[in-house]
ROMARPA-311183 format. One record per residue: residue number from 0; x, y, z of N, C-alpha, C in turn. Coordinates in Angstrom, 2 decimals. Layout:
BEGIN
    k     n_c1     n_c2     n_c3    ca_c1    ca_c2    ca_c3     c_c1     c_c2     c_c3
  NUM        X        Y        Z        X        Y        Z        X        Y        Z
...
***
This chain:
BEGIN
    k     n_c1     n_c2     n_c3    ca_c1    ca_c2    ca_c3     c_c1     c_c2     c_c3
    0  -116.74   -17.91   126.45  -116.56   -16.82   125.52  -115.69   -15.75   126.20
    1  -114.52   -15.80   125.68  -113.66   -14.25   126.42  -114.35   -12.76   125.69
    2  -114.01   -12.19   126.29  -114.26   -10.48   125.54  -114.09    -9.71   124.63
    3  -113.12   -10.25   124.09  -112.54    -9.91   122.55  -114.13   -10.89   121.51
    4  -114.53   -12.30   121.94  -114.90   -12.80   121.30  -116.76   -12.24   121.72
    5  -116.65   -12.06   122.50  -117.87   -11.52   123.13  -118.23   -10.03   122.37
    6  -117.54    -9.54   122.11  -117.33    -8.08   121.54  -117.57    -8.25   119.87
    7  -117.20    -8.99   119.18  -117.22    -9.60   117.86  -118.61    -9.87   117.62
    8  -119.20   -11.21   118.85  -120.55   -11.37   118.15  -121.84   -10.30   118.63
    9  -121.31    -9.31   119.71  -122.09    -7.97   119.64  -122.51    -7.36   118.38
   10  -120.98    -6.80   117.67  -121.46    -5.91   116.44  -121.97    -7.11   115.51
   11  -121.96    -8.26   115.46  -122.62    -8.77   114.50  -124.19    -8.70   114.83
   12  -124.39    -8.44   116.11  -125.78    -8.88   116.44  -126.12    -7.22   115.96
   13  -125.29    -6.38   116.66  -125.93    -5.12   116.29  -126.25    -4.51   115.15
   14  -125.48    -5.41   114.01  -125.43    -4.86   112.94  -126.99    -5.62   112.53
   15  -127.20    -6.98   112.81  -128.38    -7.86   112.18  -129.62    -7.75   112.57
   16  -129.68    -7.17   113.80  -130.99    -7.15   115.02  -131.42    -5.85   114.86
   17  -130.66    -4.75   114.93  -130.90    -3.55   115.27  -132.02    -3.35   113.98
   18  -133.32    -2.55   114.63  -134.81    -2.43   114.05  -135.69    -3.65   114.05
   19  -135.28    -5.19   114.63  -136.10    -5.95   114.06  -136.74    -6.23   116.02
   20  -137.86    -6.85   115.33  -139.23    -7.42   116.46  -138.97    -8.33   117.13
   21  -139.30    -8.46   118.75  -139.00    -9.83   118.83  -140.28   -10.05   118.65
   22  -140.11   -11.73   118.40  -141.38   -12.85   117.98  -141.47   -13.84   119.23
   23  -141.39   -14.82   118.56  -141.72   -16.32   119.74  -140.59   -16.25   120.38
   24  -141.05   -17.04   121.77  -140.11   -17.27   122.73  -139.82   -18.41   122.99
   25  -139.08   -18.91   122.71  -138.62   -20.79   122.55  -137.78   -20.91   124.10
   26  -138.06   -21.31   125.13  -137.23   -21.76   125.99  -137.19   -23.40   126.09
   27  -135.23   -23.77   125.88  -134.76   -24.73   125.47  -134.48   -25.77   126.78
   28  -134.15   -24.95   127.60  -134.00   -25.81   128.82  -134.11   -24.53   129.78
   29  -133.69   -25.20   131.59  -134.13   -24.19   132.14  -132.66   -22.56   132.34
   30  -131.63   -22.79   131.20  -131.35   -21.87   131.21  -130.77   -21.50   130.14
   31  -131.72   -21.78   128.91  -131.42   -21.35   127.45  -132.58   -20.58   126.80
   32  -132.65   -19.81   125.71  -133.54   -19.42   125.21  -133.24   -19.10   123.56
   33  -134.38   -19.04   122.32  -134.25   -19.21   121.28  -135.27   -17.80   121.29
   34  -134.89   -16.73   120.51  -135.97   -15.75   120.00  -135.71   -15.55   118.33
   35  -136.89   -15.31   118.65  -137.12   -15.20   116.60  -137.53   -13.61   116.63
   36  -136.30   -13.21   115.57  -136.38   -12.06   115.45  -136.36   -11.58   114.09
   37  -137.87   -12.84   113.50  -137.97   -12.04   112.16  -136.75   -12.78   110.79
   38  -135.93   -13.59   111.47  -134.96   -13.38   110.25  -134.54   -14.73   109.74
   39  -135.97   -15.37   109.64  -136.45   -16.51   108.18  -135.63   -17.34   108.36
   40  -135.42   -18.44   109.80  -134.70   -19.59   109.77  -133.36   -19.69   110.97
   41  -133.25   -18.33   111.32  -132.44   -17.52   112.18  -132.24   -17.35   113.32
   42  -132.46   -17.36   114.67  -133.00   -17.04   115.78  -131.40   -17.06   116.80
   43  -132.36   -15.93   117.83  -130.87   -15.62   118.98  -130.91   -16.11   119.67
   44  -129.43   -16.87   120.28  -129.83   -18.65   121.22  -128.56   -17.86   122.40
   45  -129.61   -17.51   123.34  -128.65   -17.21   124.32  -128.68   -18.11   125.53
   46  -127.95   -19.06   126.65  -127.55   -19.80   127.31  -126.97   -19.18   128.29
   47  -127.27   -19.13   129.24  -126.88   -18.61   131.06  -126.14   -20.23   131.39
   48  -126.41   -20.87   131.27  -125.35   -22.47   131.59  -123.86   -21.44   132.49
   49  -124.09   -21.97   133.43  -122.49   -21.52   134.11  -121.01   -22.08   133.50
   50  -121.84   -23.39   132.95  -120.93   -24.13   132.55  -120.00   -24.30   131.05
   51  -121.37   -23.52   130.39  -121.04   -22.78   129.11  -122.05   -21.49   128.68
   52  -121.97   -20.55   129.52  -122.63   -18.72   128.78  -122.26   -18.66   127.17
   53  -123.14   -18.91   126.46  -123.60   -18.67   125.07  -124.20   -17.30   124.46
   54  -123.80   -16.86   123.51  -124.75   -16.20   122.52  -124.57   -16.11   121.55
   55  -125.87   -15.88   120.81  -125.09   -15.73   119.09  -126.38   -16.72   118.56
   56  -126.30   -16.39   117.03  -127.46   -16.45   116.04  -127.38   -18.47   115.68
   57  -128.39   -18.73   115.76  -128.70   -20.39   115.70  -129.46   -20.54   114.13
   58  -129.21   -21.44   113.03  -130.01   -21.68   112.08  -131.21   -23.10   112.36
   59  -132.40   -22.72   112.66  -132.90   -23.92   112.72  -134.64   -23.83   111.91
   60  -135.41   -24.41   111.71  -136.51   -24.90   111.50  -137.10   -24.57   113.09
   61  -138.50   -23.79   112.60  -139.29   -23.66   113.95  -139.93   -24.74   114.81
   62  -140.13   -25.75   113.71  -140.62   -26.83   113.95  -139.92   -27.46   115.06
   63  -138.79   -27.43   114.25  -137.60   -28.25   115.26  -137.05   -27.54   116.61
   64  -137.71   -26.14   116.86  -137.60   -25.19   118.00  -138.79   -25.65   118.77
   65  -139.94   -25.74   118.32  -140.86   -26.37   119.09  -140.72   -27.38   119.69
   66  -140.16   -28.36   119.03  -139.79   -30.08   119.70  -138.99   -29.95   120.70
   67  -137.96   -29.10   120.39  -136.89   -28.49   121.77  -137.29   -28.35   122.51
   68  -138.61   -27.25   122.89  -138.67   -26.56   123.80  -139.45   -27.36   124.91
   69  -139.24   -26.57   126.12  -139.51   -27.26   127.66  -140.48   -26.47   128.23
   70  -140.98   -26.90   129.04  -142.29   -25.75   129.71  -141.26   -23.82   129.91
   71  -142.59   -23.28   129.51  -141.75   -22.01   129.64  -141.95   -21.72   131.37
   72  -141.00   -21.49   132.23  -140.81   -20.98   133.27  -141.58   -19.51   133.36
   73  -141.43   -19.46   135.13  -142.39   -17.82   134.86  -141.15   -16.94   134.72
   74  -140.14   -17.02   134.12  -139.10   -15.58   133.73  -139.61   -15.88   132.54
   75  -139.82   -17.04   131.34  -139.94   -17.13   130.15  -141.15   -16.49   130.06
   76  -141.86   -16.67   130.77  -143.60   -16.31   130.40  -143.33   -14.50   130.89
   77  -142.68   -13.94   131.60  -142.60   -12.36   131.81  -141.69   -11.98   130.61
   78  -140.60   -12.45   130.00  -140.37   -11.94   128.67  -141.03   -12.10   127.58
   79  -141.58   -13.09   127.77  -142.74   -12.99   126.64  -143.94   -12.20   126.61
   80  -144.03   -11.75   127.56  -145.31   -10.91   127.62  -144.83    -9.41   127.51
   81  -143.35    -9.13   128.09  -142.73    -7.24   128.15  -142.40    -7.48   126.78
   82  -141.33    -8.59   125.92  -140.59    -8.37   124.80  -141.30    -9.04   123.50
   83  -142.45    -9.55   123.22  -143.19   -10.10   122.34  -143.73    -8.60   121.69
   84  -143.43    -8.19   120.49  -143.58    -7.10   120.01  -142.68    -5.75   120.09
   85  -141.61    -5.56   120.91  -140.61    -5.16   121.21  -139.67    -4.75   120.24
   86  -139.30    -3.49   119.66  -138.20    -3.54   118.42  -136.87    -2.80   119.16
   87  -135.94    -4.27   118.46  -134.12    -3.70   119.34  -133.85    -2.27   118.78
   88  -133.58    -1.43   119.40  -132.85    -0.04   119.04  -131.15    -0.03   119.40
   89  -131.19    -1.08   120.25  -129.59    -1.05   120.30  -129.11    -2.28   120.85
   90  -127.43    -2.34   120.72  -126.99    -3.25   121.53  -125.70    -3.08   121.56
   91  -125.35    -2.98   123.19  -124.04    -2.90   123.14  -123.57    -3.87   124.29
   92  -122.06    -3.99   124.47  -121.47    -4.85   125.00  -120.70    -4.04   126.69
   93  -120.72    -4.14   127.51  -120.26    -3.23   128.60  -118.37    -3.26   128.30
   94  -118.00    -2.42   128.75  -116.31    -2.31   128.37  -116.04    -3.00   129.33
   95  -114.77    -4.00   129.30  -114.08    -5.02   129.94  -114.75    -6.25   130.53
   96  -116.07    -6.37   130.25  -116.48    -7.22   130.75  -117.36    -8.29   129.78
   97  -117.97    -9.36   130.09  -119.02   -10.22   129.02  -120.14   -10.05   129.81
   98  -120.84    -8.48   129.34  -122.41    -8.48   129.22  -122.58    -7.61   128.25
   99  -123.99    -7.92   127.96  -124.32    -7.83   126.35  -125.62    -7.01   126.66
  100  -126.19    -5.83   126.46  -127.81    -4.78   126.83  -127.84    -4.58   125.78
  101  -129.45    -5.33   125.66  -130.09    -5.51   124.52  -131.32    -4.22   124.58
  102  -131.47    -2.93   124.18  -132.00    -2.01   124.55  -132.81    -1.88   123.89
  103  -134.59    -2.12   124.23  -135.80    -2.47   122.92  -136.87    -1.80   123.28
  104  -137.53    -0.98   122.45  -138.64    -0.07   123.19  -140.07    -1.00   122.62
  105  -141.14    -0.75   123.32  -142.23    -1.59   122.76  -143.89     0.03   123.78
  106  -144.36     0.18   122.78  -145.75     1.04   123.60  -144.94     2.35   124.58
  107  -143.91     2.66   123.77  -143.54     4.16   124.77  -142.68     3.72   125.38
  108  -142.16     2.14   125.53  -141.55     1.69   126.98  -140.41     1.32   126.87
  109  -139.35     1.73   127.32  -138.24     1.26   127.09  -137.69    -0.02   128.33
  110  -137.20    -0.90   127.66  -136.30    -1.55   128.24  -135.52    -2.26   127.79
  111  -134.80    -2.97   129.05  -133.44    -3.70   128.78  -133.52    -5.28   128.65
  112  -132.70    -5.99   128.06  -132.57    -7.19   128.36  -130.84    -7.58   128.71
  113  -130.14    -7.99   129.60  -129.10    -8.24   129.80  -128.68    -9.49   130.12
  114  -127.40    -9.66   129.29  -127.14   -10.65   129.61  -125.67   -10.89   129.62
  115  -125.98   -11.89   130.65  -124.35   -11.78   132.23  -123.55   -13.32   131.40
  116  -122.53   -13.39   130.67  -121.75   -14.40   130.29  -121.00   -14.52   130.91
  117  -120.92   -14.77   132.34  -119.76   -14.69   133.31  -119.49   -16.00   134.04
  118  -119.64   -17.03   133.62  -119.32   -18.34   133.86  -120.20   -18.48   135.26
  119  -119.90   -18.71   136.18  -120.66   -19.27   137.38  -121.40   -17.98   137.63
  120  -121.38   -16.61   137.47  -122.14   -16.01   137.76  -123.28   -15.11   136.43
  121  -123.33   -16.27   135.62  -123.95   -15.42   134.42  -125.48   -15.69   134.79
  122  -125.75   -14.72   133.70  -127.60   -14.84   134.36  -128.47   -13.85   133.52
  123  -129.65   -13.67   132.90  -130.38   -13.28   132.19  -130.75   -12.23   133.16
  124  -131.39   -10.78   132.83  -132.11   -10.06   133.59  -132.57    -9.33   132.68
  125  -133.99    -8.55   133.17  -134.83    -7.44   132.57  -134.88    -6.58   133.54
  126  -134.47    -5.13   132.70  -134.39    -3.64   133.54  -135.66    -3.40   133.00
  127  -135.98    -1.72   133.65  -137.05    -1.21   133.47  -136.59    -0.64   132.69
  128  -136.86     0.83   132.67  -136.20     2.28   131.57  -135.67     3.01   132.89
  129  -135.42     3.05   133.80  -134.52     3.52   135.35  -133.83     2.49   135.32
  130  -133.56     1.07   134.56  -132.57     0.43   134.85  -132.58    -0.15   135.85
  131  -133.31    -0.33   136.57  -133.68    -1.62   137.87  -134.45    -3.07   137.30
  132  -133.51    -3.99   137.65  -133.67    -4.95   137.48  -135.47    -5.53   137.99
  133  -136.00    -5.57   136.95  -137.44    -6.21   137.21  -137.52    -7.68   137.37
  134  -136.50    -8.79   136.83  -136.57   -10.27   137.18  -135.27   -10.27   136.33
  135  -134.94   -11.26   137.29  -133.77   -12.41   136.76  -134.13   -13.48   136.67
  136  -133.41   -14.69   135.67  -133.48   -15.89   135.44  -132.85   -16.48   136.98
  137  -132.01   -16.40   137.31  -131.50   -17.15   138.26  -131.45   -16.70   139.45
  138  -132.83   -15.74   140.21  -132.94   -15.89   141.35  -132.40   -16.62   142.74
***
């Protein structure tokens, strides 16, 4: 995904996400993920793959998200426990580059979810509300 195209499916996300919950946490393999955010068939399929950094909205049957999915790892099981109930307030894209801060408050608490589309060095992470990285996917 270059930056121009990276930038495109931002405001679409921002325009579709912004106020909604996250729900279930579908992890697809050990560096993909499916969240349901509420929107009836819909879900955000983001991919750290070095080999292909993904994002952007997936149409599937939950059912068929379940059959997908692979043991959740312990990064899957710590976003599921900070972002399960979580509503997006924002999302923006960093200037010149492909990362995407997904900015979601849940119980007073703000945080981040980021994510690095940078080919060999892309990678999932959760900030606090100071913005320090609390876990990455690819330790």
């Amino acid at each position: 995904m270059n930056t121009d195209h990276v930038q495109a499916v931002t405001e679409e996300l921002r325009a579709t996400l912004t106020g909604r919950f996250f729900g279930r946490i579908f992890q697809l393999s050990p560096l993909s993920f499916a969240f349901d955010l509420g929107l009836r068939g819909e879900f955000l399929y983001v991919s750290v793959d070095p080999a292909s950094p993904r994002l952007y909205l997936i149409r599937r049957k939950t059912r068929d998200l379940e059959k997908q999915s692979v043991a959740v790892g312990a990064f899957g099981q710590l976003m599921r426990s900070a972002l399960t109930g979580a509503s997006v307030i924002g999302i923006a894209k960093d200037p010149l580059d492909r990362v995407v801060r997904f900015t979601l408050h849940s119980d007073g608490i703000f945080r981040r979810l980021v994510v690095q589309l940078t080919g060999r060095t892309a990678d999932l992470f959760m900030l606090d509300e100071l913005n320090r990285v609390t876990a990455a996917l690819r330790e």
